[in-house]
Structure formats: structure tokens, C-alpha cells
N, C-alpha and C positions, 0 to 999 in steps of 0.2 A: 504493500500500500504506500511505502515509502518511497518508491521508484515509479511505478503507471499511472497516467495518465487516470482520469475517471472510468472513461467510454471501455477503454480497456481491462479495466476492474470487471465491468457489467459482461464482458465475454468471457473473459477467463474464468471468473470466478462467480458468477452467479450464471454461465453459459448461454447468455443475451445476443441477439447478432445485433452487430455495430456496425455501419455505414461507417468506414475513414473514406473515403476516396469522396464524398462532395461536403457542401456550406463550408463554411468559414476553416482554414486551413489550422490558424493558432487559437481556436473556439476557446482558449481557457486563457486567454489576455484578457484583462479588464483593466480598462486603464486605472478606477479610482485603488481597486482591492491591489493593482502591483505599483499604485504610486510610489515613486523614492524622491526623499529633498537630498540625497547624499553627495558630495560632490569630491572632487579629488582631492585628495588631500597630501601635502608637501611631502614627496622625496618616497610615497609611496609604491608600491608595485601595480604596474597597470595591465590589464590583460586584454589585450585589443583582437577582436576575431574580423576578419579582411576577404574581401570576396575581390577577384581579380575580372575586370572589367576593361576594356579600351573605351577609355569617355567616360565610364559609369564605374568606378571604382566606389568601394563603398568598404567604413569602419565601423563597427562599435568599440568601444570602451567600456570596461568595466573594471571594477574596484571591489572587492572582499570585505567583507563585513562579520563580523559573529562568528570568528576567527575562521575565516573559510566557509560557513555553511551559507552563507546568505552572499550572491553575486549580482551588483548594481550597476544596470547600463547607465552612465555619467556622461557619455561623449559621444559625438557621431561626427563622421566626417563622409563626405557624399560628394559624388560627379565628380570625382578626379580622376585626369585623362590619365594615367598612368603609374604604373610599382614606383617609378621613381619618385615621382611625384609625391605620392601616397605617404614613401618613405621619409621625404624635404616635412612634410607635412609635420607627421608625428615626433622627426626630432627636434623640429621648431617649435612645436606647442609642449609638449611631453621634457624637458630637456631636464635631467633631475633625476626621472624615473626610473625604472628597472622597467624593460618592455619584456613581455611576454604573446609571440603573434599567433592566433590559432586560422592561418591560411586558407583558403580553396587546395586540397593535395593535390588538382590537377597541376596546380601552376608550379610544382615538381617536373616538369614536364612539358610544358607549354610558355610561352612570353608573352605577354603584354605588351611589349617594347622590342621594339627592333634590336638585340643585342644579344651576346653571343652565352648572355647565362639565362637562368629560370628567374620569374618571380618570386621563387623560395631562395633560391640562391641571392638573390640580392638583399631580403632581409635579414639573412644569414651575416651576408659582408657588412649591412648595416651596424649590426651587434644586435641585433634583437634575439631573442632566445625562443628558436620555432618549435612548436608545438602540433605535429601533425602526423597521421599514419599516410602510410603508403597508398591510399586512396580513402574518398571521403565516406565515409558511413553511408548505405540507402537514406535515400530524401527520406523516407518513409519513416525511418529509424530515428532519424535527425526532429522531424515534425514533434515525433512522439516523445523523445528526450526533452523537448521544452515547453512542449504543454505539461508534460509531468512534472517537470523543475519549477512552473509556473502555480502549479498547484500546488504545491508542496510548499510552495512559500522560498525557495531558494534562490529566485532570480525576482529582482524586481527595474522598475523601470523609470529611468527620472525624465519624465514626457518633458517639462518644460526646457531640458536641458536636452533633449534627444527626440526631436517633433518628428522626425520621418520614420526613426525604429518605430515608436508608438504605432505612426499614421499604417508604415509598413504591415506589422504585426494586426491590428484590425483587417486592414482592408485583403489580403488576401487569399482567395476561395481557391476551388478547386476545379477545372477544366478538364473533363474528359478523365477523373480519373488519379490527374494528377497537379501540384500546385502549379496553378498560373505565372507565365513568365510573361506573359504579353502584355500587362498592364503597366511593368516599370515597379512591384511591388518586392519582386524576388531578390532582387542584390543586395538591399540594406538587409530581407531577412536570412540570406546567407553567412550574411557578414555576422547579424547575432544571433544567430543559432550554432553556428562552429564550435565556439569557446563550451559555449553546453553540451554541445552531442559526445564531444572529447573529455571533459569531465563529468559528466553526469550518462553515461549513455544509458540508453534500455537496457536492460540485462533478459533476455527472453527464455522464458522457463524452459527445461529441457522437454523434448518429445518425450510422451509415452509410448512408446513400440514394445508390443510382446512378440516373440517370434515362435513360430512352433517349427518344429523340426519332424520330420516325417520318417522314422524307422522302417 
């Protein structure tokens, strides 16, 4: 009860079918119940989760609280053309801090920028301390990691200091199945769901399989 979601209680546990694939994608955001007035505070550790975009680069920020149990988005940074940039970004604003960046794993792999390393690689060279497996967790897994953090009380959200994660987080449903990229809602909620699905992820009960063996 400490890790799933609601909707996922009602299947597993009292054997309910649950519709995931349409309405509202992060249906357990409420702006006033995840309000945060928290803000960064001097020379602290900041955990910033980063979705790798051309033009549409998108950060959150967050900060620790309640010695680790409770994770506060405080910052958001949006539309920046590029990793470099990204990067000018947060050592200009952040300068003090310990960064901690929980990346897109694709950009392992792929650039943003015309040059000859990765967008992991170059926050690497930055000195940030990356925080990412070898490819990104199912969307699916991701979704369900932050709606459950969101209810459980571990992530909250400081809207007036973070207006597009909020605006993000409400507004995007679900298409065919799967969350919507065509409205512009996806990149900021890539960017804060990263840091969560990486430390918080789902943990999914094991299968029950009996096997019979035929003598």
C-alpha cells in the first residue's frame, strides 16, 4: 500500500479491472493536496530530472525534505534549445549546489546537438552526478511510480514556483492507449517523473505460476 498507486490496489488486491490506458494520465495530482511553499535552500543538494528535446528541452528541480522521504519540485526550467544550453542554465542558476541529473537514458545514445559526445556525456563532463539505467523504465511503469509517490505523500509540488510541471501534470490524458505527446504536455512531464520512477519505482508482485509436470 506503501508503493501502488490507488487504481492498482483495486486490481490487485481486491481483483477490480482498472482502465490505465484512458482520462487523465497523472489522475492522482491535485494541485491544493500536493501544494509545496518549499524553496531551495543555500549550498543544498538539488536533484534535477531532464528530458532531452531540440527547442523543447525541459527540467525539474527538486529538493529533499523529511530526511529523504518527502521530494519537492522547486524549479522548472522549459524550451531550451539544447544539452548545452540546459547545462549554461543550471550552472548559472544552481552554482553552490551538488547537482544530481536523472536524464532521458536514451540521450546515452542519441545528441541533441550536433557534436561528437551524448547528452549524458556532457553532463557527465559538466560535473553533475548522473543518475540513470541503461534504458528508461516502460512509460507505463514511470506513470504508475508517480501517481503512487503522489499519493503517498512523497512528492509534492510548489505550482507557484513550477507553473508548467503543475499545468503539465493536470492537463495530460491519454491517446489511443497511450500518454499524449501531441499537445506539448509530455517533456516537462518526462523531465518530472524521471527522478521518481529511479527512486521510487513500482516494484511488481511476482507471478503466480504453478507448473504441473506430466509423468
Amino acid at each position: 500500500k506503501a508503493i501502488y498507486p490507488n487504481n492498482l490496489l483495486d486490481a490487485y488486491l481486491e481483483g477490480k479491472f482498472v482502465n490505465l490506458m484512458s482520462g487523465s494520465v497523472y489522475n492522482s495530482y491535485d494541485r491544493t493536496l500536493h501544494n509545496s511553499d518549499e524553496q531551495i535552500r543555500e549550498s543544498e543538494p538539488l536533484y534535477i530530472g531532464c528530458d532531452f528535446n531540440v527547442t523543447k528541452q525541459a527540467a525539474t528541480i527538486y529538493v529533499q525534505r523529511e530526511g529523504g522521504k518527502e521530494w519537492h519540485a522547486v524549479e522548472e526550467l522549459t524550451n531550451m534549445y539544447d544539452t548545452p544550453e540546459m547545462i549554461r542554465l543550471i550552472q548559472s542558476k544552481f552554482a553552490g549546489h551538488k547537482i544530481y541529473v536523472y536524464p532521458d537514458a536514451s540521450g546515452g545514445a542519441r545528441k541533441s546537438v550536433n557534436a561528437s559526445v551524448s547528452d549524458i556525456a556532457l553532463m557527465e563532463q559538466a560535473g553533475f552526478a548522473v543518475r540513470a539505467k541503461k534504458s528508461n523504465p516502460a512509460i507505463r511503469d514511470r506513470v504508475m511510480a508517480m501517481n503512487g509517490a503522489l499519493e503517498s505523500g512523497r512528492v509534492k509540488i510548489n505550482a507557484n514556483a513550477c507553473p508548467d510541471v503543475a499545468e503539465c501534470l493536470e492537463q495530460q490524458v491519454y491517446r489511443n492507449g497511450e500518454p499524449d505527446k501531441t499537445s506539448g504536455n509530455d517533456h516537462q512531464n518526462d523531465a518530472t517523473t524521471y527522478p521518481i520512477a529511479y527512486e521510487m519505482p513500482i516494484v511488481k508482485p511476482p507471478a503466480d505460476v504453478k507448473f504441473d509436470f506430466a509423468l
